[in-house]
C-alpha positions in Angstrom: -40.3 -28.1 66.9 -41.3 -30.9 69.8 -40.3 -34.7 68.9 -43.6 -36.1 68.1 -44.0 -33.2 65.4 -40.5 -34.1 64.0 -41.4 -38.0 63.9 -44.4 -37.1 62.3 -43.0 -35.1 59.5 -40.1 -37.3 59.3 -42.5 -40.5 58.6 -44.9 -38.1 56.3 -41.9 -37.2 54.2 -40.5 -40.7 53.7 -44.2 -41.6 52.7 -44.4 -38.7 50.2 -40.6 -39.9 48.6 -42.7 -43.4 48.4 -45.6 -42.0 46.0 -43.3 -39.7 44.0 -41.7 -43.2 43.3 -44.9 -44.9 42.7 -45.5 -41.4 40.1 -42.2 -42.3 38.7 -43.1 -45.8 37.7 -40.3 -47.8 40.4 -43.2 -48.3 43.4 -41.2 -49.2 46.5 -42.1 -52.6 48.3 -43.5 -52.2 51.1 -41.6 -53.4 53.9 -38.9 -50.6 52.1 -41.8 -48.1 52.5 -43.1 -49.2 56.3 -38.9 -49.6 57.5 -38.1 -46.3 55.6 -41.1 -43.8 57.6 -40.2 -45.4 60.8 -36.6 -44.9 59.9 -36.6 -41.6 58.8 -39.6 -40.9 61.6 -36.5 -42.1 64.3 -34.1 -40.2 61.8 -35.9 -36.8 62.5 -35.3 -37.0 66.1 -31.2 -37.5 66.0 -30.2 -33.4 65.1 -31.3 -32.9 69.0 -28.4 -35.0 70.3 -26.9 -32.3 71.3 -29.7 -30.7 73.6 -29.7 -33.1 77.1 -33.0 -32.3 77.5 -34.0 -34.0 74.2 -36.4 -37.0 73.4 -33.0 -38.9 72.2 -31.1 -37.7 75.1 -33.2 -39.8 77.4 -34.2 -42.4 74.6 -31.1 -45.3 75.3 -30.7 -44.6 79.4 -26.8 -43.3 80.4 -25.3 -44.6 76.7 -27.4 -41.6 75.0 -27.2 -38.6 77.3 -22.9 -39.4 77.6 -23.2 -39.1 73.8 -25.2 -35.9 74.1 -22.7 -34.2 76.2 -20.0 -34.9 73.7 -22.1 -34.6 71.0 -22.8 -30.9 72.5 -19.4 -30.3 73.4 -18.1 -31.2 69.9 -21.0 -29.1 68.6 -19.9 -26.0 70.6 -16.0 -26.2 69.7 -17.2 -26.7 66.1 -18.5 -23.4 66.7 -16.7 -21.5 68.1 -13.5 -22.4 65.8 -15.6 -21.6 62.4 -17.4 -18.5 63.4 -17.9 -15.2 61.6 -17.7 -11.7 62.9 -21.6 -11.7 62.6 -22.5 -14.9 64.2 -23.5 -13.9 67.7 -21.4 -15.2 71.1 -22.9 -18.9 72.4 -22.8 -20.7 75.6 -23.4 -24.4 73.6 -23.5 -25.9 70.8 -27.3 -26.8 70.5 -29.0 -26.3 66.8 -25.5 -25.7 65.4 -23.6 -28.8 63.7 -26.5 -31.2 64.2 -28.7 -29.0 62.4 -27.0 -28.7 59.3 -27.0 -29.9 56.0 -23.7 -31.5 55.8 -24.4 -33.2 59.2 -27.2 -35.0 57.8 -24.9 -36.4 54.7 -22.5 -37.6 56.9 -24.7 -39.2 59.3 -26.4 -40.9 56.1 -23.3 -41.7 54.2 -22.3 -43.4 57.3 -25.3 -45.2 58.1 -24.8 -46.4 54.2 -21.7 -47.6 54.3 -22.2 -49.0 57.6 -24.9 -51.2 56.2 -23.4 -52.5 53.3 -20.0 -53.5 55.5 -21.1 -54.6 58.7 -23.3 -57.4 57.2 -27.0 -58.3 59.0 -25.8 -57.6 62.7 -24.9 -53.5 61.3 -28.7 -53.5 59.7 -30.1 -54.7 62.7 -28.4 -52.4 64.9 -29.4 -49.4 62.4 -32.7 -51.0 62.3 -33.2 -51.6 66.3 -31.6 -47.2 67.3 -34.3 -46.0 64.5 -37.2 -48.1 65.7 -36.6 -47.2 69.4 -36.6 -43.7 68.3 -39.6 -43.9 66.2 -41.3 -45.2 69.0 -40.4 -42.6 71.3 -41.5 -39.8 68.8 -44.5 -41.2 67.5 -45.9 -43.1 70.7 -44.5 -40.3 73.5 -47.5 -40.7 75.3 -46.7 -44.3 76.1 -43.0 -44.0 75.9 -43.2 -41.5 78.7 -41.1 -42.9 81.9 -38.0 -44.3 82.8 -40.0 -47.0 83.6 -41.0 -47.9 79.8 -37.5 -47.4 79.1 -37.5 -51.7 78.7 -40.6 -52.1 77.2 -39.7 -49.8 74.5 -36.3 -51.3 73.7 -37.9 -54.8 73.6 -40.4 -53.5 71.0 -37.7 -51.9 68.9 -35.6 -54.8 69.0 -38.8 -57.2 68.0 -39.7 -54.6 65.2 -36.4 -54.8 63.9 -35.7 -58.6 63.8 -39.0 -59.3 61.9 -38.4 -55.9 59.3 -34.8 -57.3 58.6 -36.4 -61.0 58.1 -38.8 -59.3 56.2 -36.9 -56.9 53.7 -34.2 -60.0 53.4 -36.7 -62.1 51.5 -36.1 -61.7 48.0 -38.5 -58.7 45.7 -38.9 -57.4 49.4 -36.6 -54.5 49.4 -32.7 -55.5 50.6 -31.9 -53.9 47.1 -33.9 -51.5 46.9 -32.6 -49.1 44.4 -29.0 -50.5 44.4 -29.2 -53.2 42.6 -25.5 -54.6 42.5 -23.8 -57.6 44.1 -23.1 -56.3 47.5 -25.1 -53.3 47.9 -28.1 -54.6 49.3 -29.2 -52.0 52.5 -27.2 -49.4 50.7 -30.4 -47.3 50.8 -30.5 -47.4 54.5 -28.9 -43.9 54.4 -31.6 -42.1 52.2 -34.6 -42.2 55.1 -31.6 -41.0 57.5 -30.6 -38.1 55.7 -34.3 -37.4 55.2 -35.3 -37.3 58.2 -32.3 -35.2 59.6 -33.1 -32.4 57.2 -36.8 -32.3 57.8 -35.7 -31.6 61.2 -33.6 -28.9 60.1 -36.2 -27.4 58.2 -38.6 -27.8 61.1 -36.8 -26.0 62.8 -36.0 -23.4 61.0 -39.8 -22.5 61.1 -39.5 -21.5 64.9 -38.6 -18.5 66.1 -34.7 -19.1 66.4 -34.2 -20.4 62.9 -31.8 -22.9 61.6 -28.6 -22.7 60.3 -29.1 -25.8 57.8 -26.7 -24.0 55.0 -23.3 -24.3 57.1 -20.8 -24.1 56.2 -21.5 -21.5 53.5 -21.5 -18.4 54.9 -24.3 -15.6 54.0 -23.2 -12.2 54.9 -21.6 -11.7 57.9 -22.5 -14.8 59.2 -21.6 -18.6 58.5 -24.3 -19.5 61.0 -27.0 -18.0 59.4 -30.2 -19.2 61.0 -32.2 -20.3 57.9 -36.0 -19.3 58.2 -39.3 -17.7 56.6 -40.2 -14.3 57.6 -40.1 -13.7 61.7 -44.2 -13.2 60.7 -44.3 -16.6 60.2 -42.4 -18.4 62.6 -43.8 -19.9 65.9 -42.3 -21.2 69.1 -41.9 -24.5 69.8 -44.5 -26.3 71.1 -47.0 -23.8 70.6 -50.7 -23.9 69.4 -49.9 -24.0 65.4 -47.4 -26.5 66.0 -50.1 -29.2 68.0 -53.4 -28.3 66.4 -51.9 -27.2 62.6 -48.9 -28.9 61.7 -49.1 -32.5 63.4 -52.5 -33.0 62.0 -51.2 -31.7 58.6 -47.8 -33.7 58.8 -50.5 -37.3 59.8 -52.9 -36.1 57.0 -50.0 -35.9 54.3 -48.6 -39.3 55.6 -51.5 -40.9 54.9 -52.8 -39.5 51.4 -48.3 -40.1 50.5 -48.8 -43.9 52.2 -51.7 -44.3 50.3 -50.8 -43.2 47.1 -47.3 -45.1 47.3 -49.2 -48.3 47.5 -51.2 -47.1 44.3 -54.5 -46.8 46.4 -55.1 -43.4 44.9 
């Protein structure tokens, strides 16, 4: 899928986690709910670091597109040195490690421990990379440019200074979940992981698939690109994914948002 449809889902899934736990009787606070869909909406854009043409290749100037060509080199080698007889000959390493389930743990886990070591400066940092993303997938319109390159960076970094000040204040969300002396942000990780595997699964709707279940190997294959019947699949970018799934994805997000406040 396209990055606004992945930002979508990602903030529509976070939003859905938010009512189940409103369901479950432990309602999240809001600022947890509002930081968590824009960080898992940024979180869904991440897997496609290792595609240079990408919405996060372009997203933080020369910084992000050097990453993506090691991320893609990395990705590629990763490849080639764990493939099966069955997995067919590549040229790079796009929708390989990124796009896989244990990717997305490690990414999170990271993110986690991050949080809950590097004191408020690793938060806002965590906070200020998933806001500028968020804004690129779910404003692209605006975002569009090199030009709004600033503009967007300025607006991530506001957004994140006022959500940290804001989640810091106490029954607002620091401990959300994890409750002990020192764990406060701990849940950073969860939107993260999230919002890599609804990428993964987004993907894995299109016609190439997704090999989300690496390293396990299925067959012949350990890259098995996950995915419903080829029926049912569609090509990025295409008509179902603009007029059927993004209004879907916003519709979802709100009736989730809604019901996560205890609205409905």
């Amino acid at each position: 899928m396209m990055g606004p449809a992945h930002s979508l889902s990602g903030a529509a899934a976070w939003l859905g986690v938010g009512a189940a736990a409103a369901a479950a009787g432990h309602t999240m606070p809001w600022p947890v709910l509002l930081a968590g869909a824009l960080i898992c909406a940024g979180a869904a854009l991440a897997p496609d670091l290792d595609h240079k043409a990408a919405t996060i290749s372009r997203a933080f100037g020369p910084v992000s597109r050097w990453l993506c060509e090691i991320v893609d080199k990395l990705s590629y080698a990763v490849y080639k040195g764990t493939r099966k007889q069955g997995d067919p000959r590549r040229s790079g390493g796009h929708r390989t490690l990124t796009h896989t389930w244990l990717w997305a743990v490690m990414i999170g886990g990271g993110a986690s421990a991050l949080a809950i070591t590097g004191g408020r400066w690793a938060v806002l940092a965590l906070l200020f990379v998933h806001m500028v993303l968020a804004i690129e997938g779910l404003l692209w319109r605006a975002a569009r440019g090199s030009s709004s390159d600033v503009l967007v960076w300025l607006l991530a970094a506001t957004s994140a200074w006022i959500l940290a000040g804001v989640l810091d204040k106490p029954g607002n969300g620091s401990d959300w979940l994890f409750t002990d002396p020192g764990q406060q942000y701990l849940w950073l990780g969860l939107p993260i992981v999230l919002g890599a595997l609804v990428h993964d699964i987004g993907d894995a709707l299109t016609v190439s698939g997704c090999p989300v279940l690496w390293p396990i190997p299925i067959g012949r294959k350990r890259w098995y690109p996950i995915g419903p019947p080829k029926v049912m699949r569609f090509r990025a970018g295409s008509w179902v994914e603009l007029k059927v799934l993004m209004p879907v994805f916003m519709l979802l997000g709100g009736v989730g948002g809604a019901a996560a406040l205890n609205y409905i």
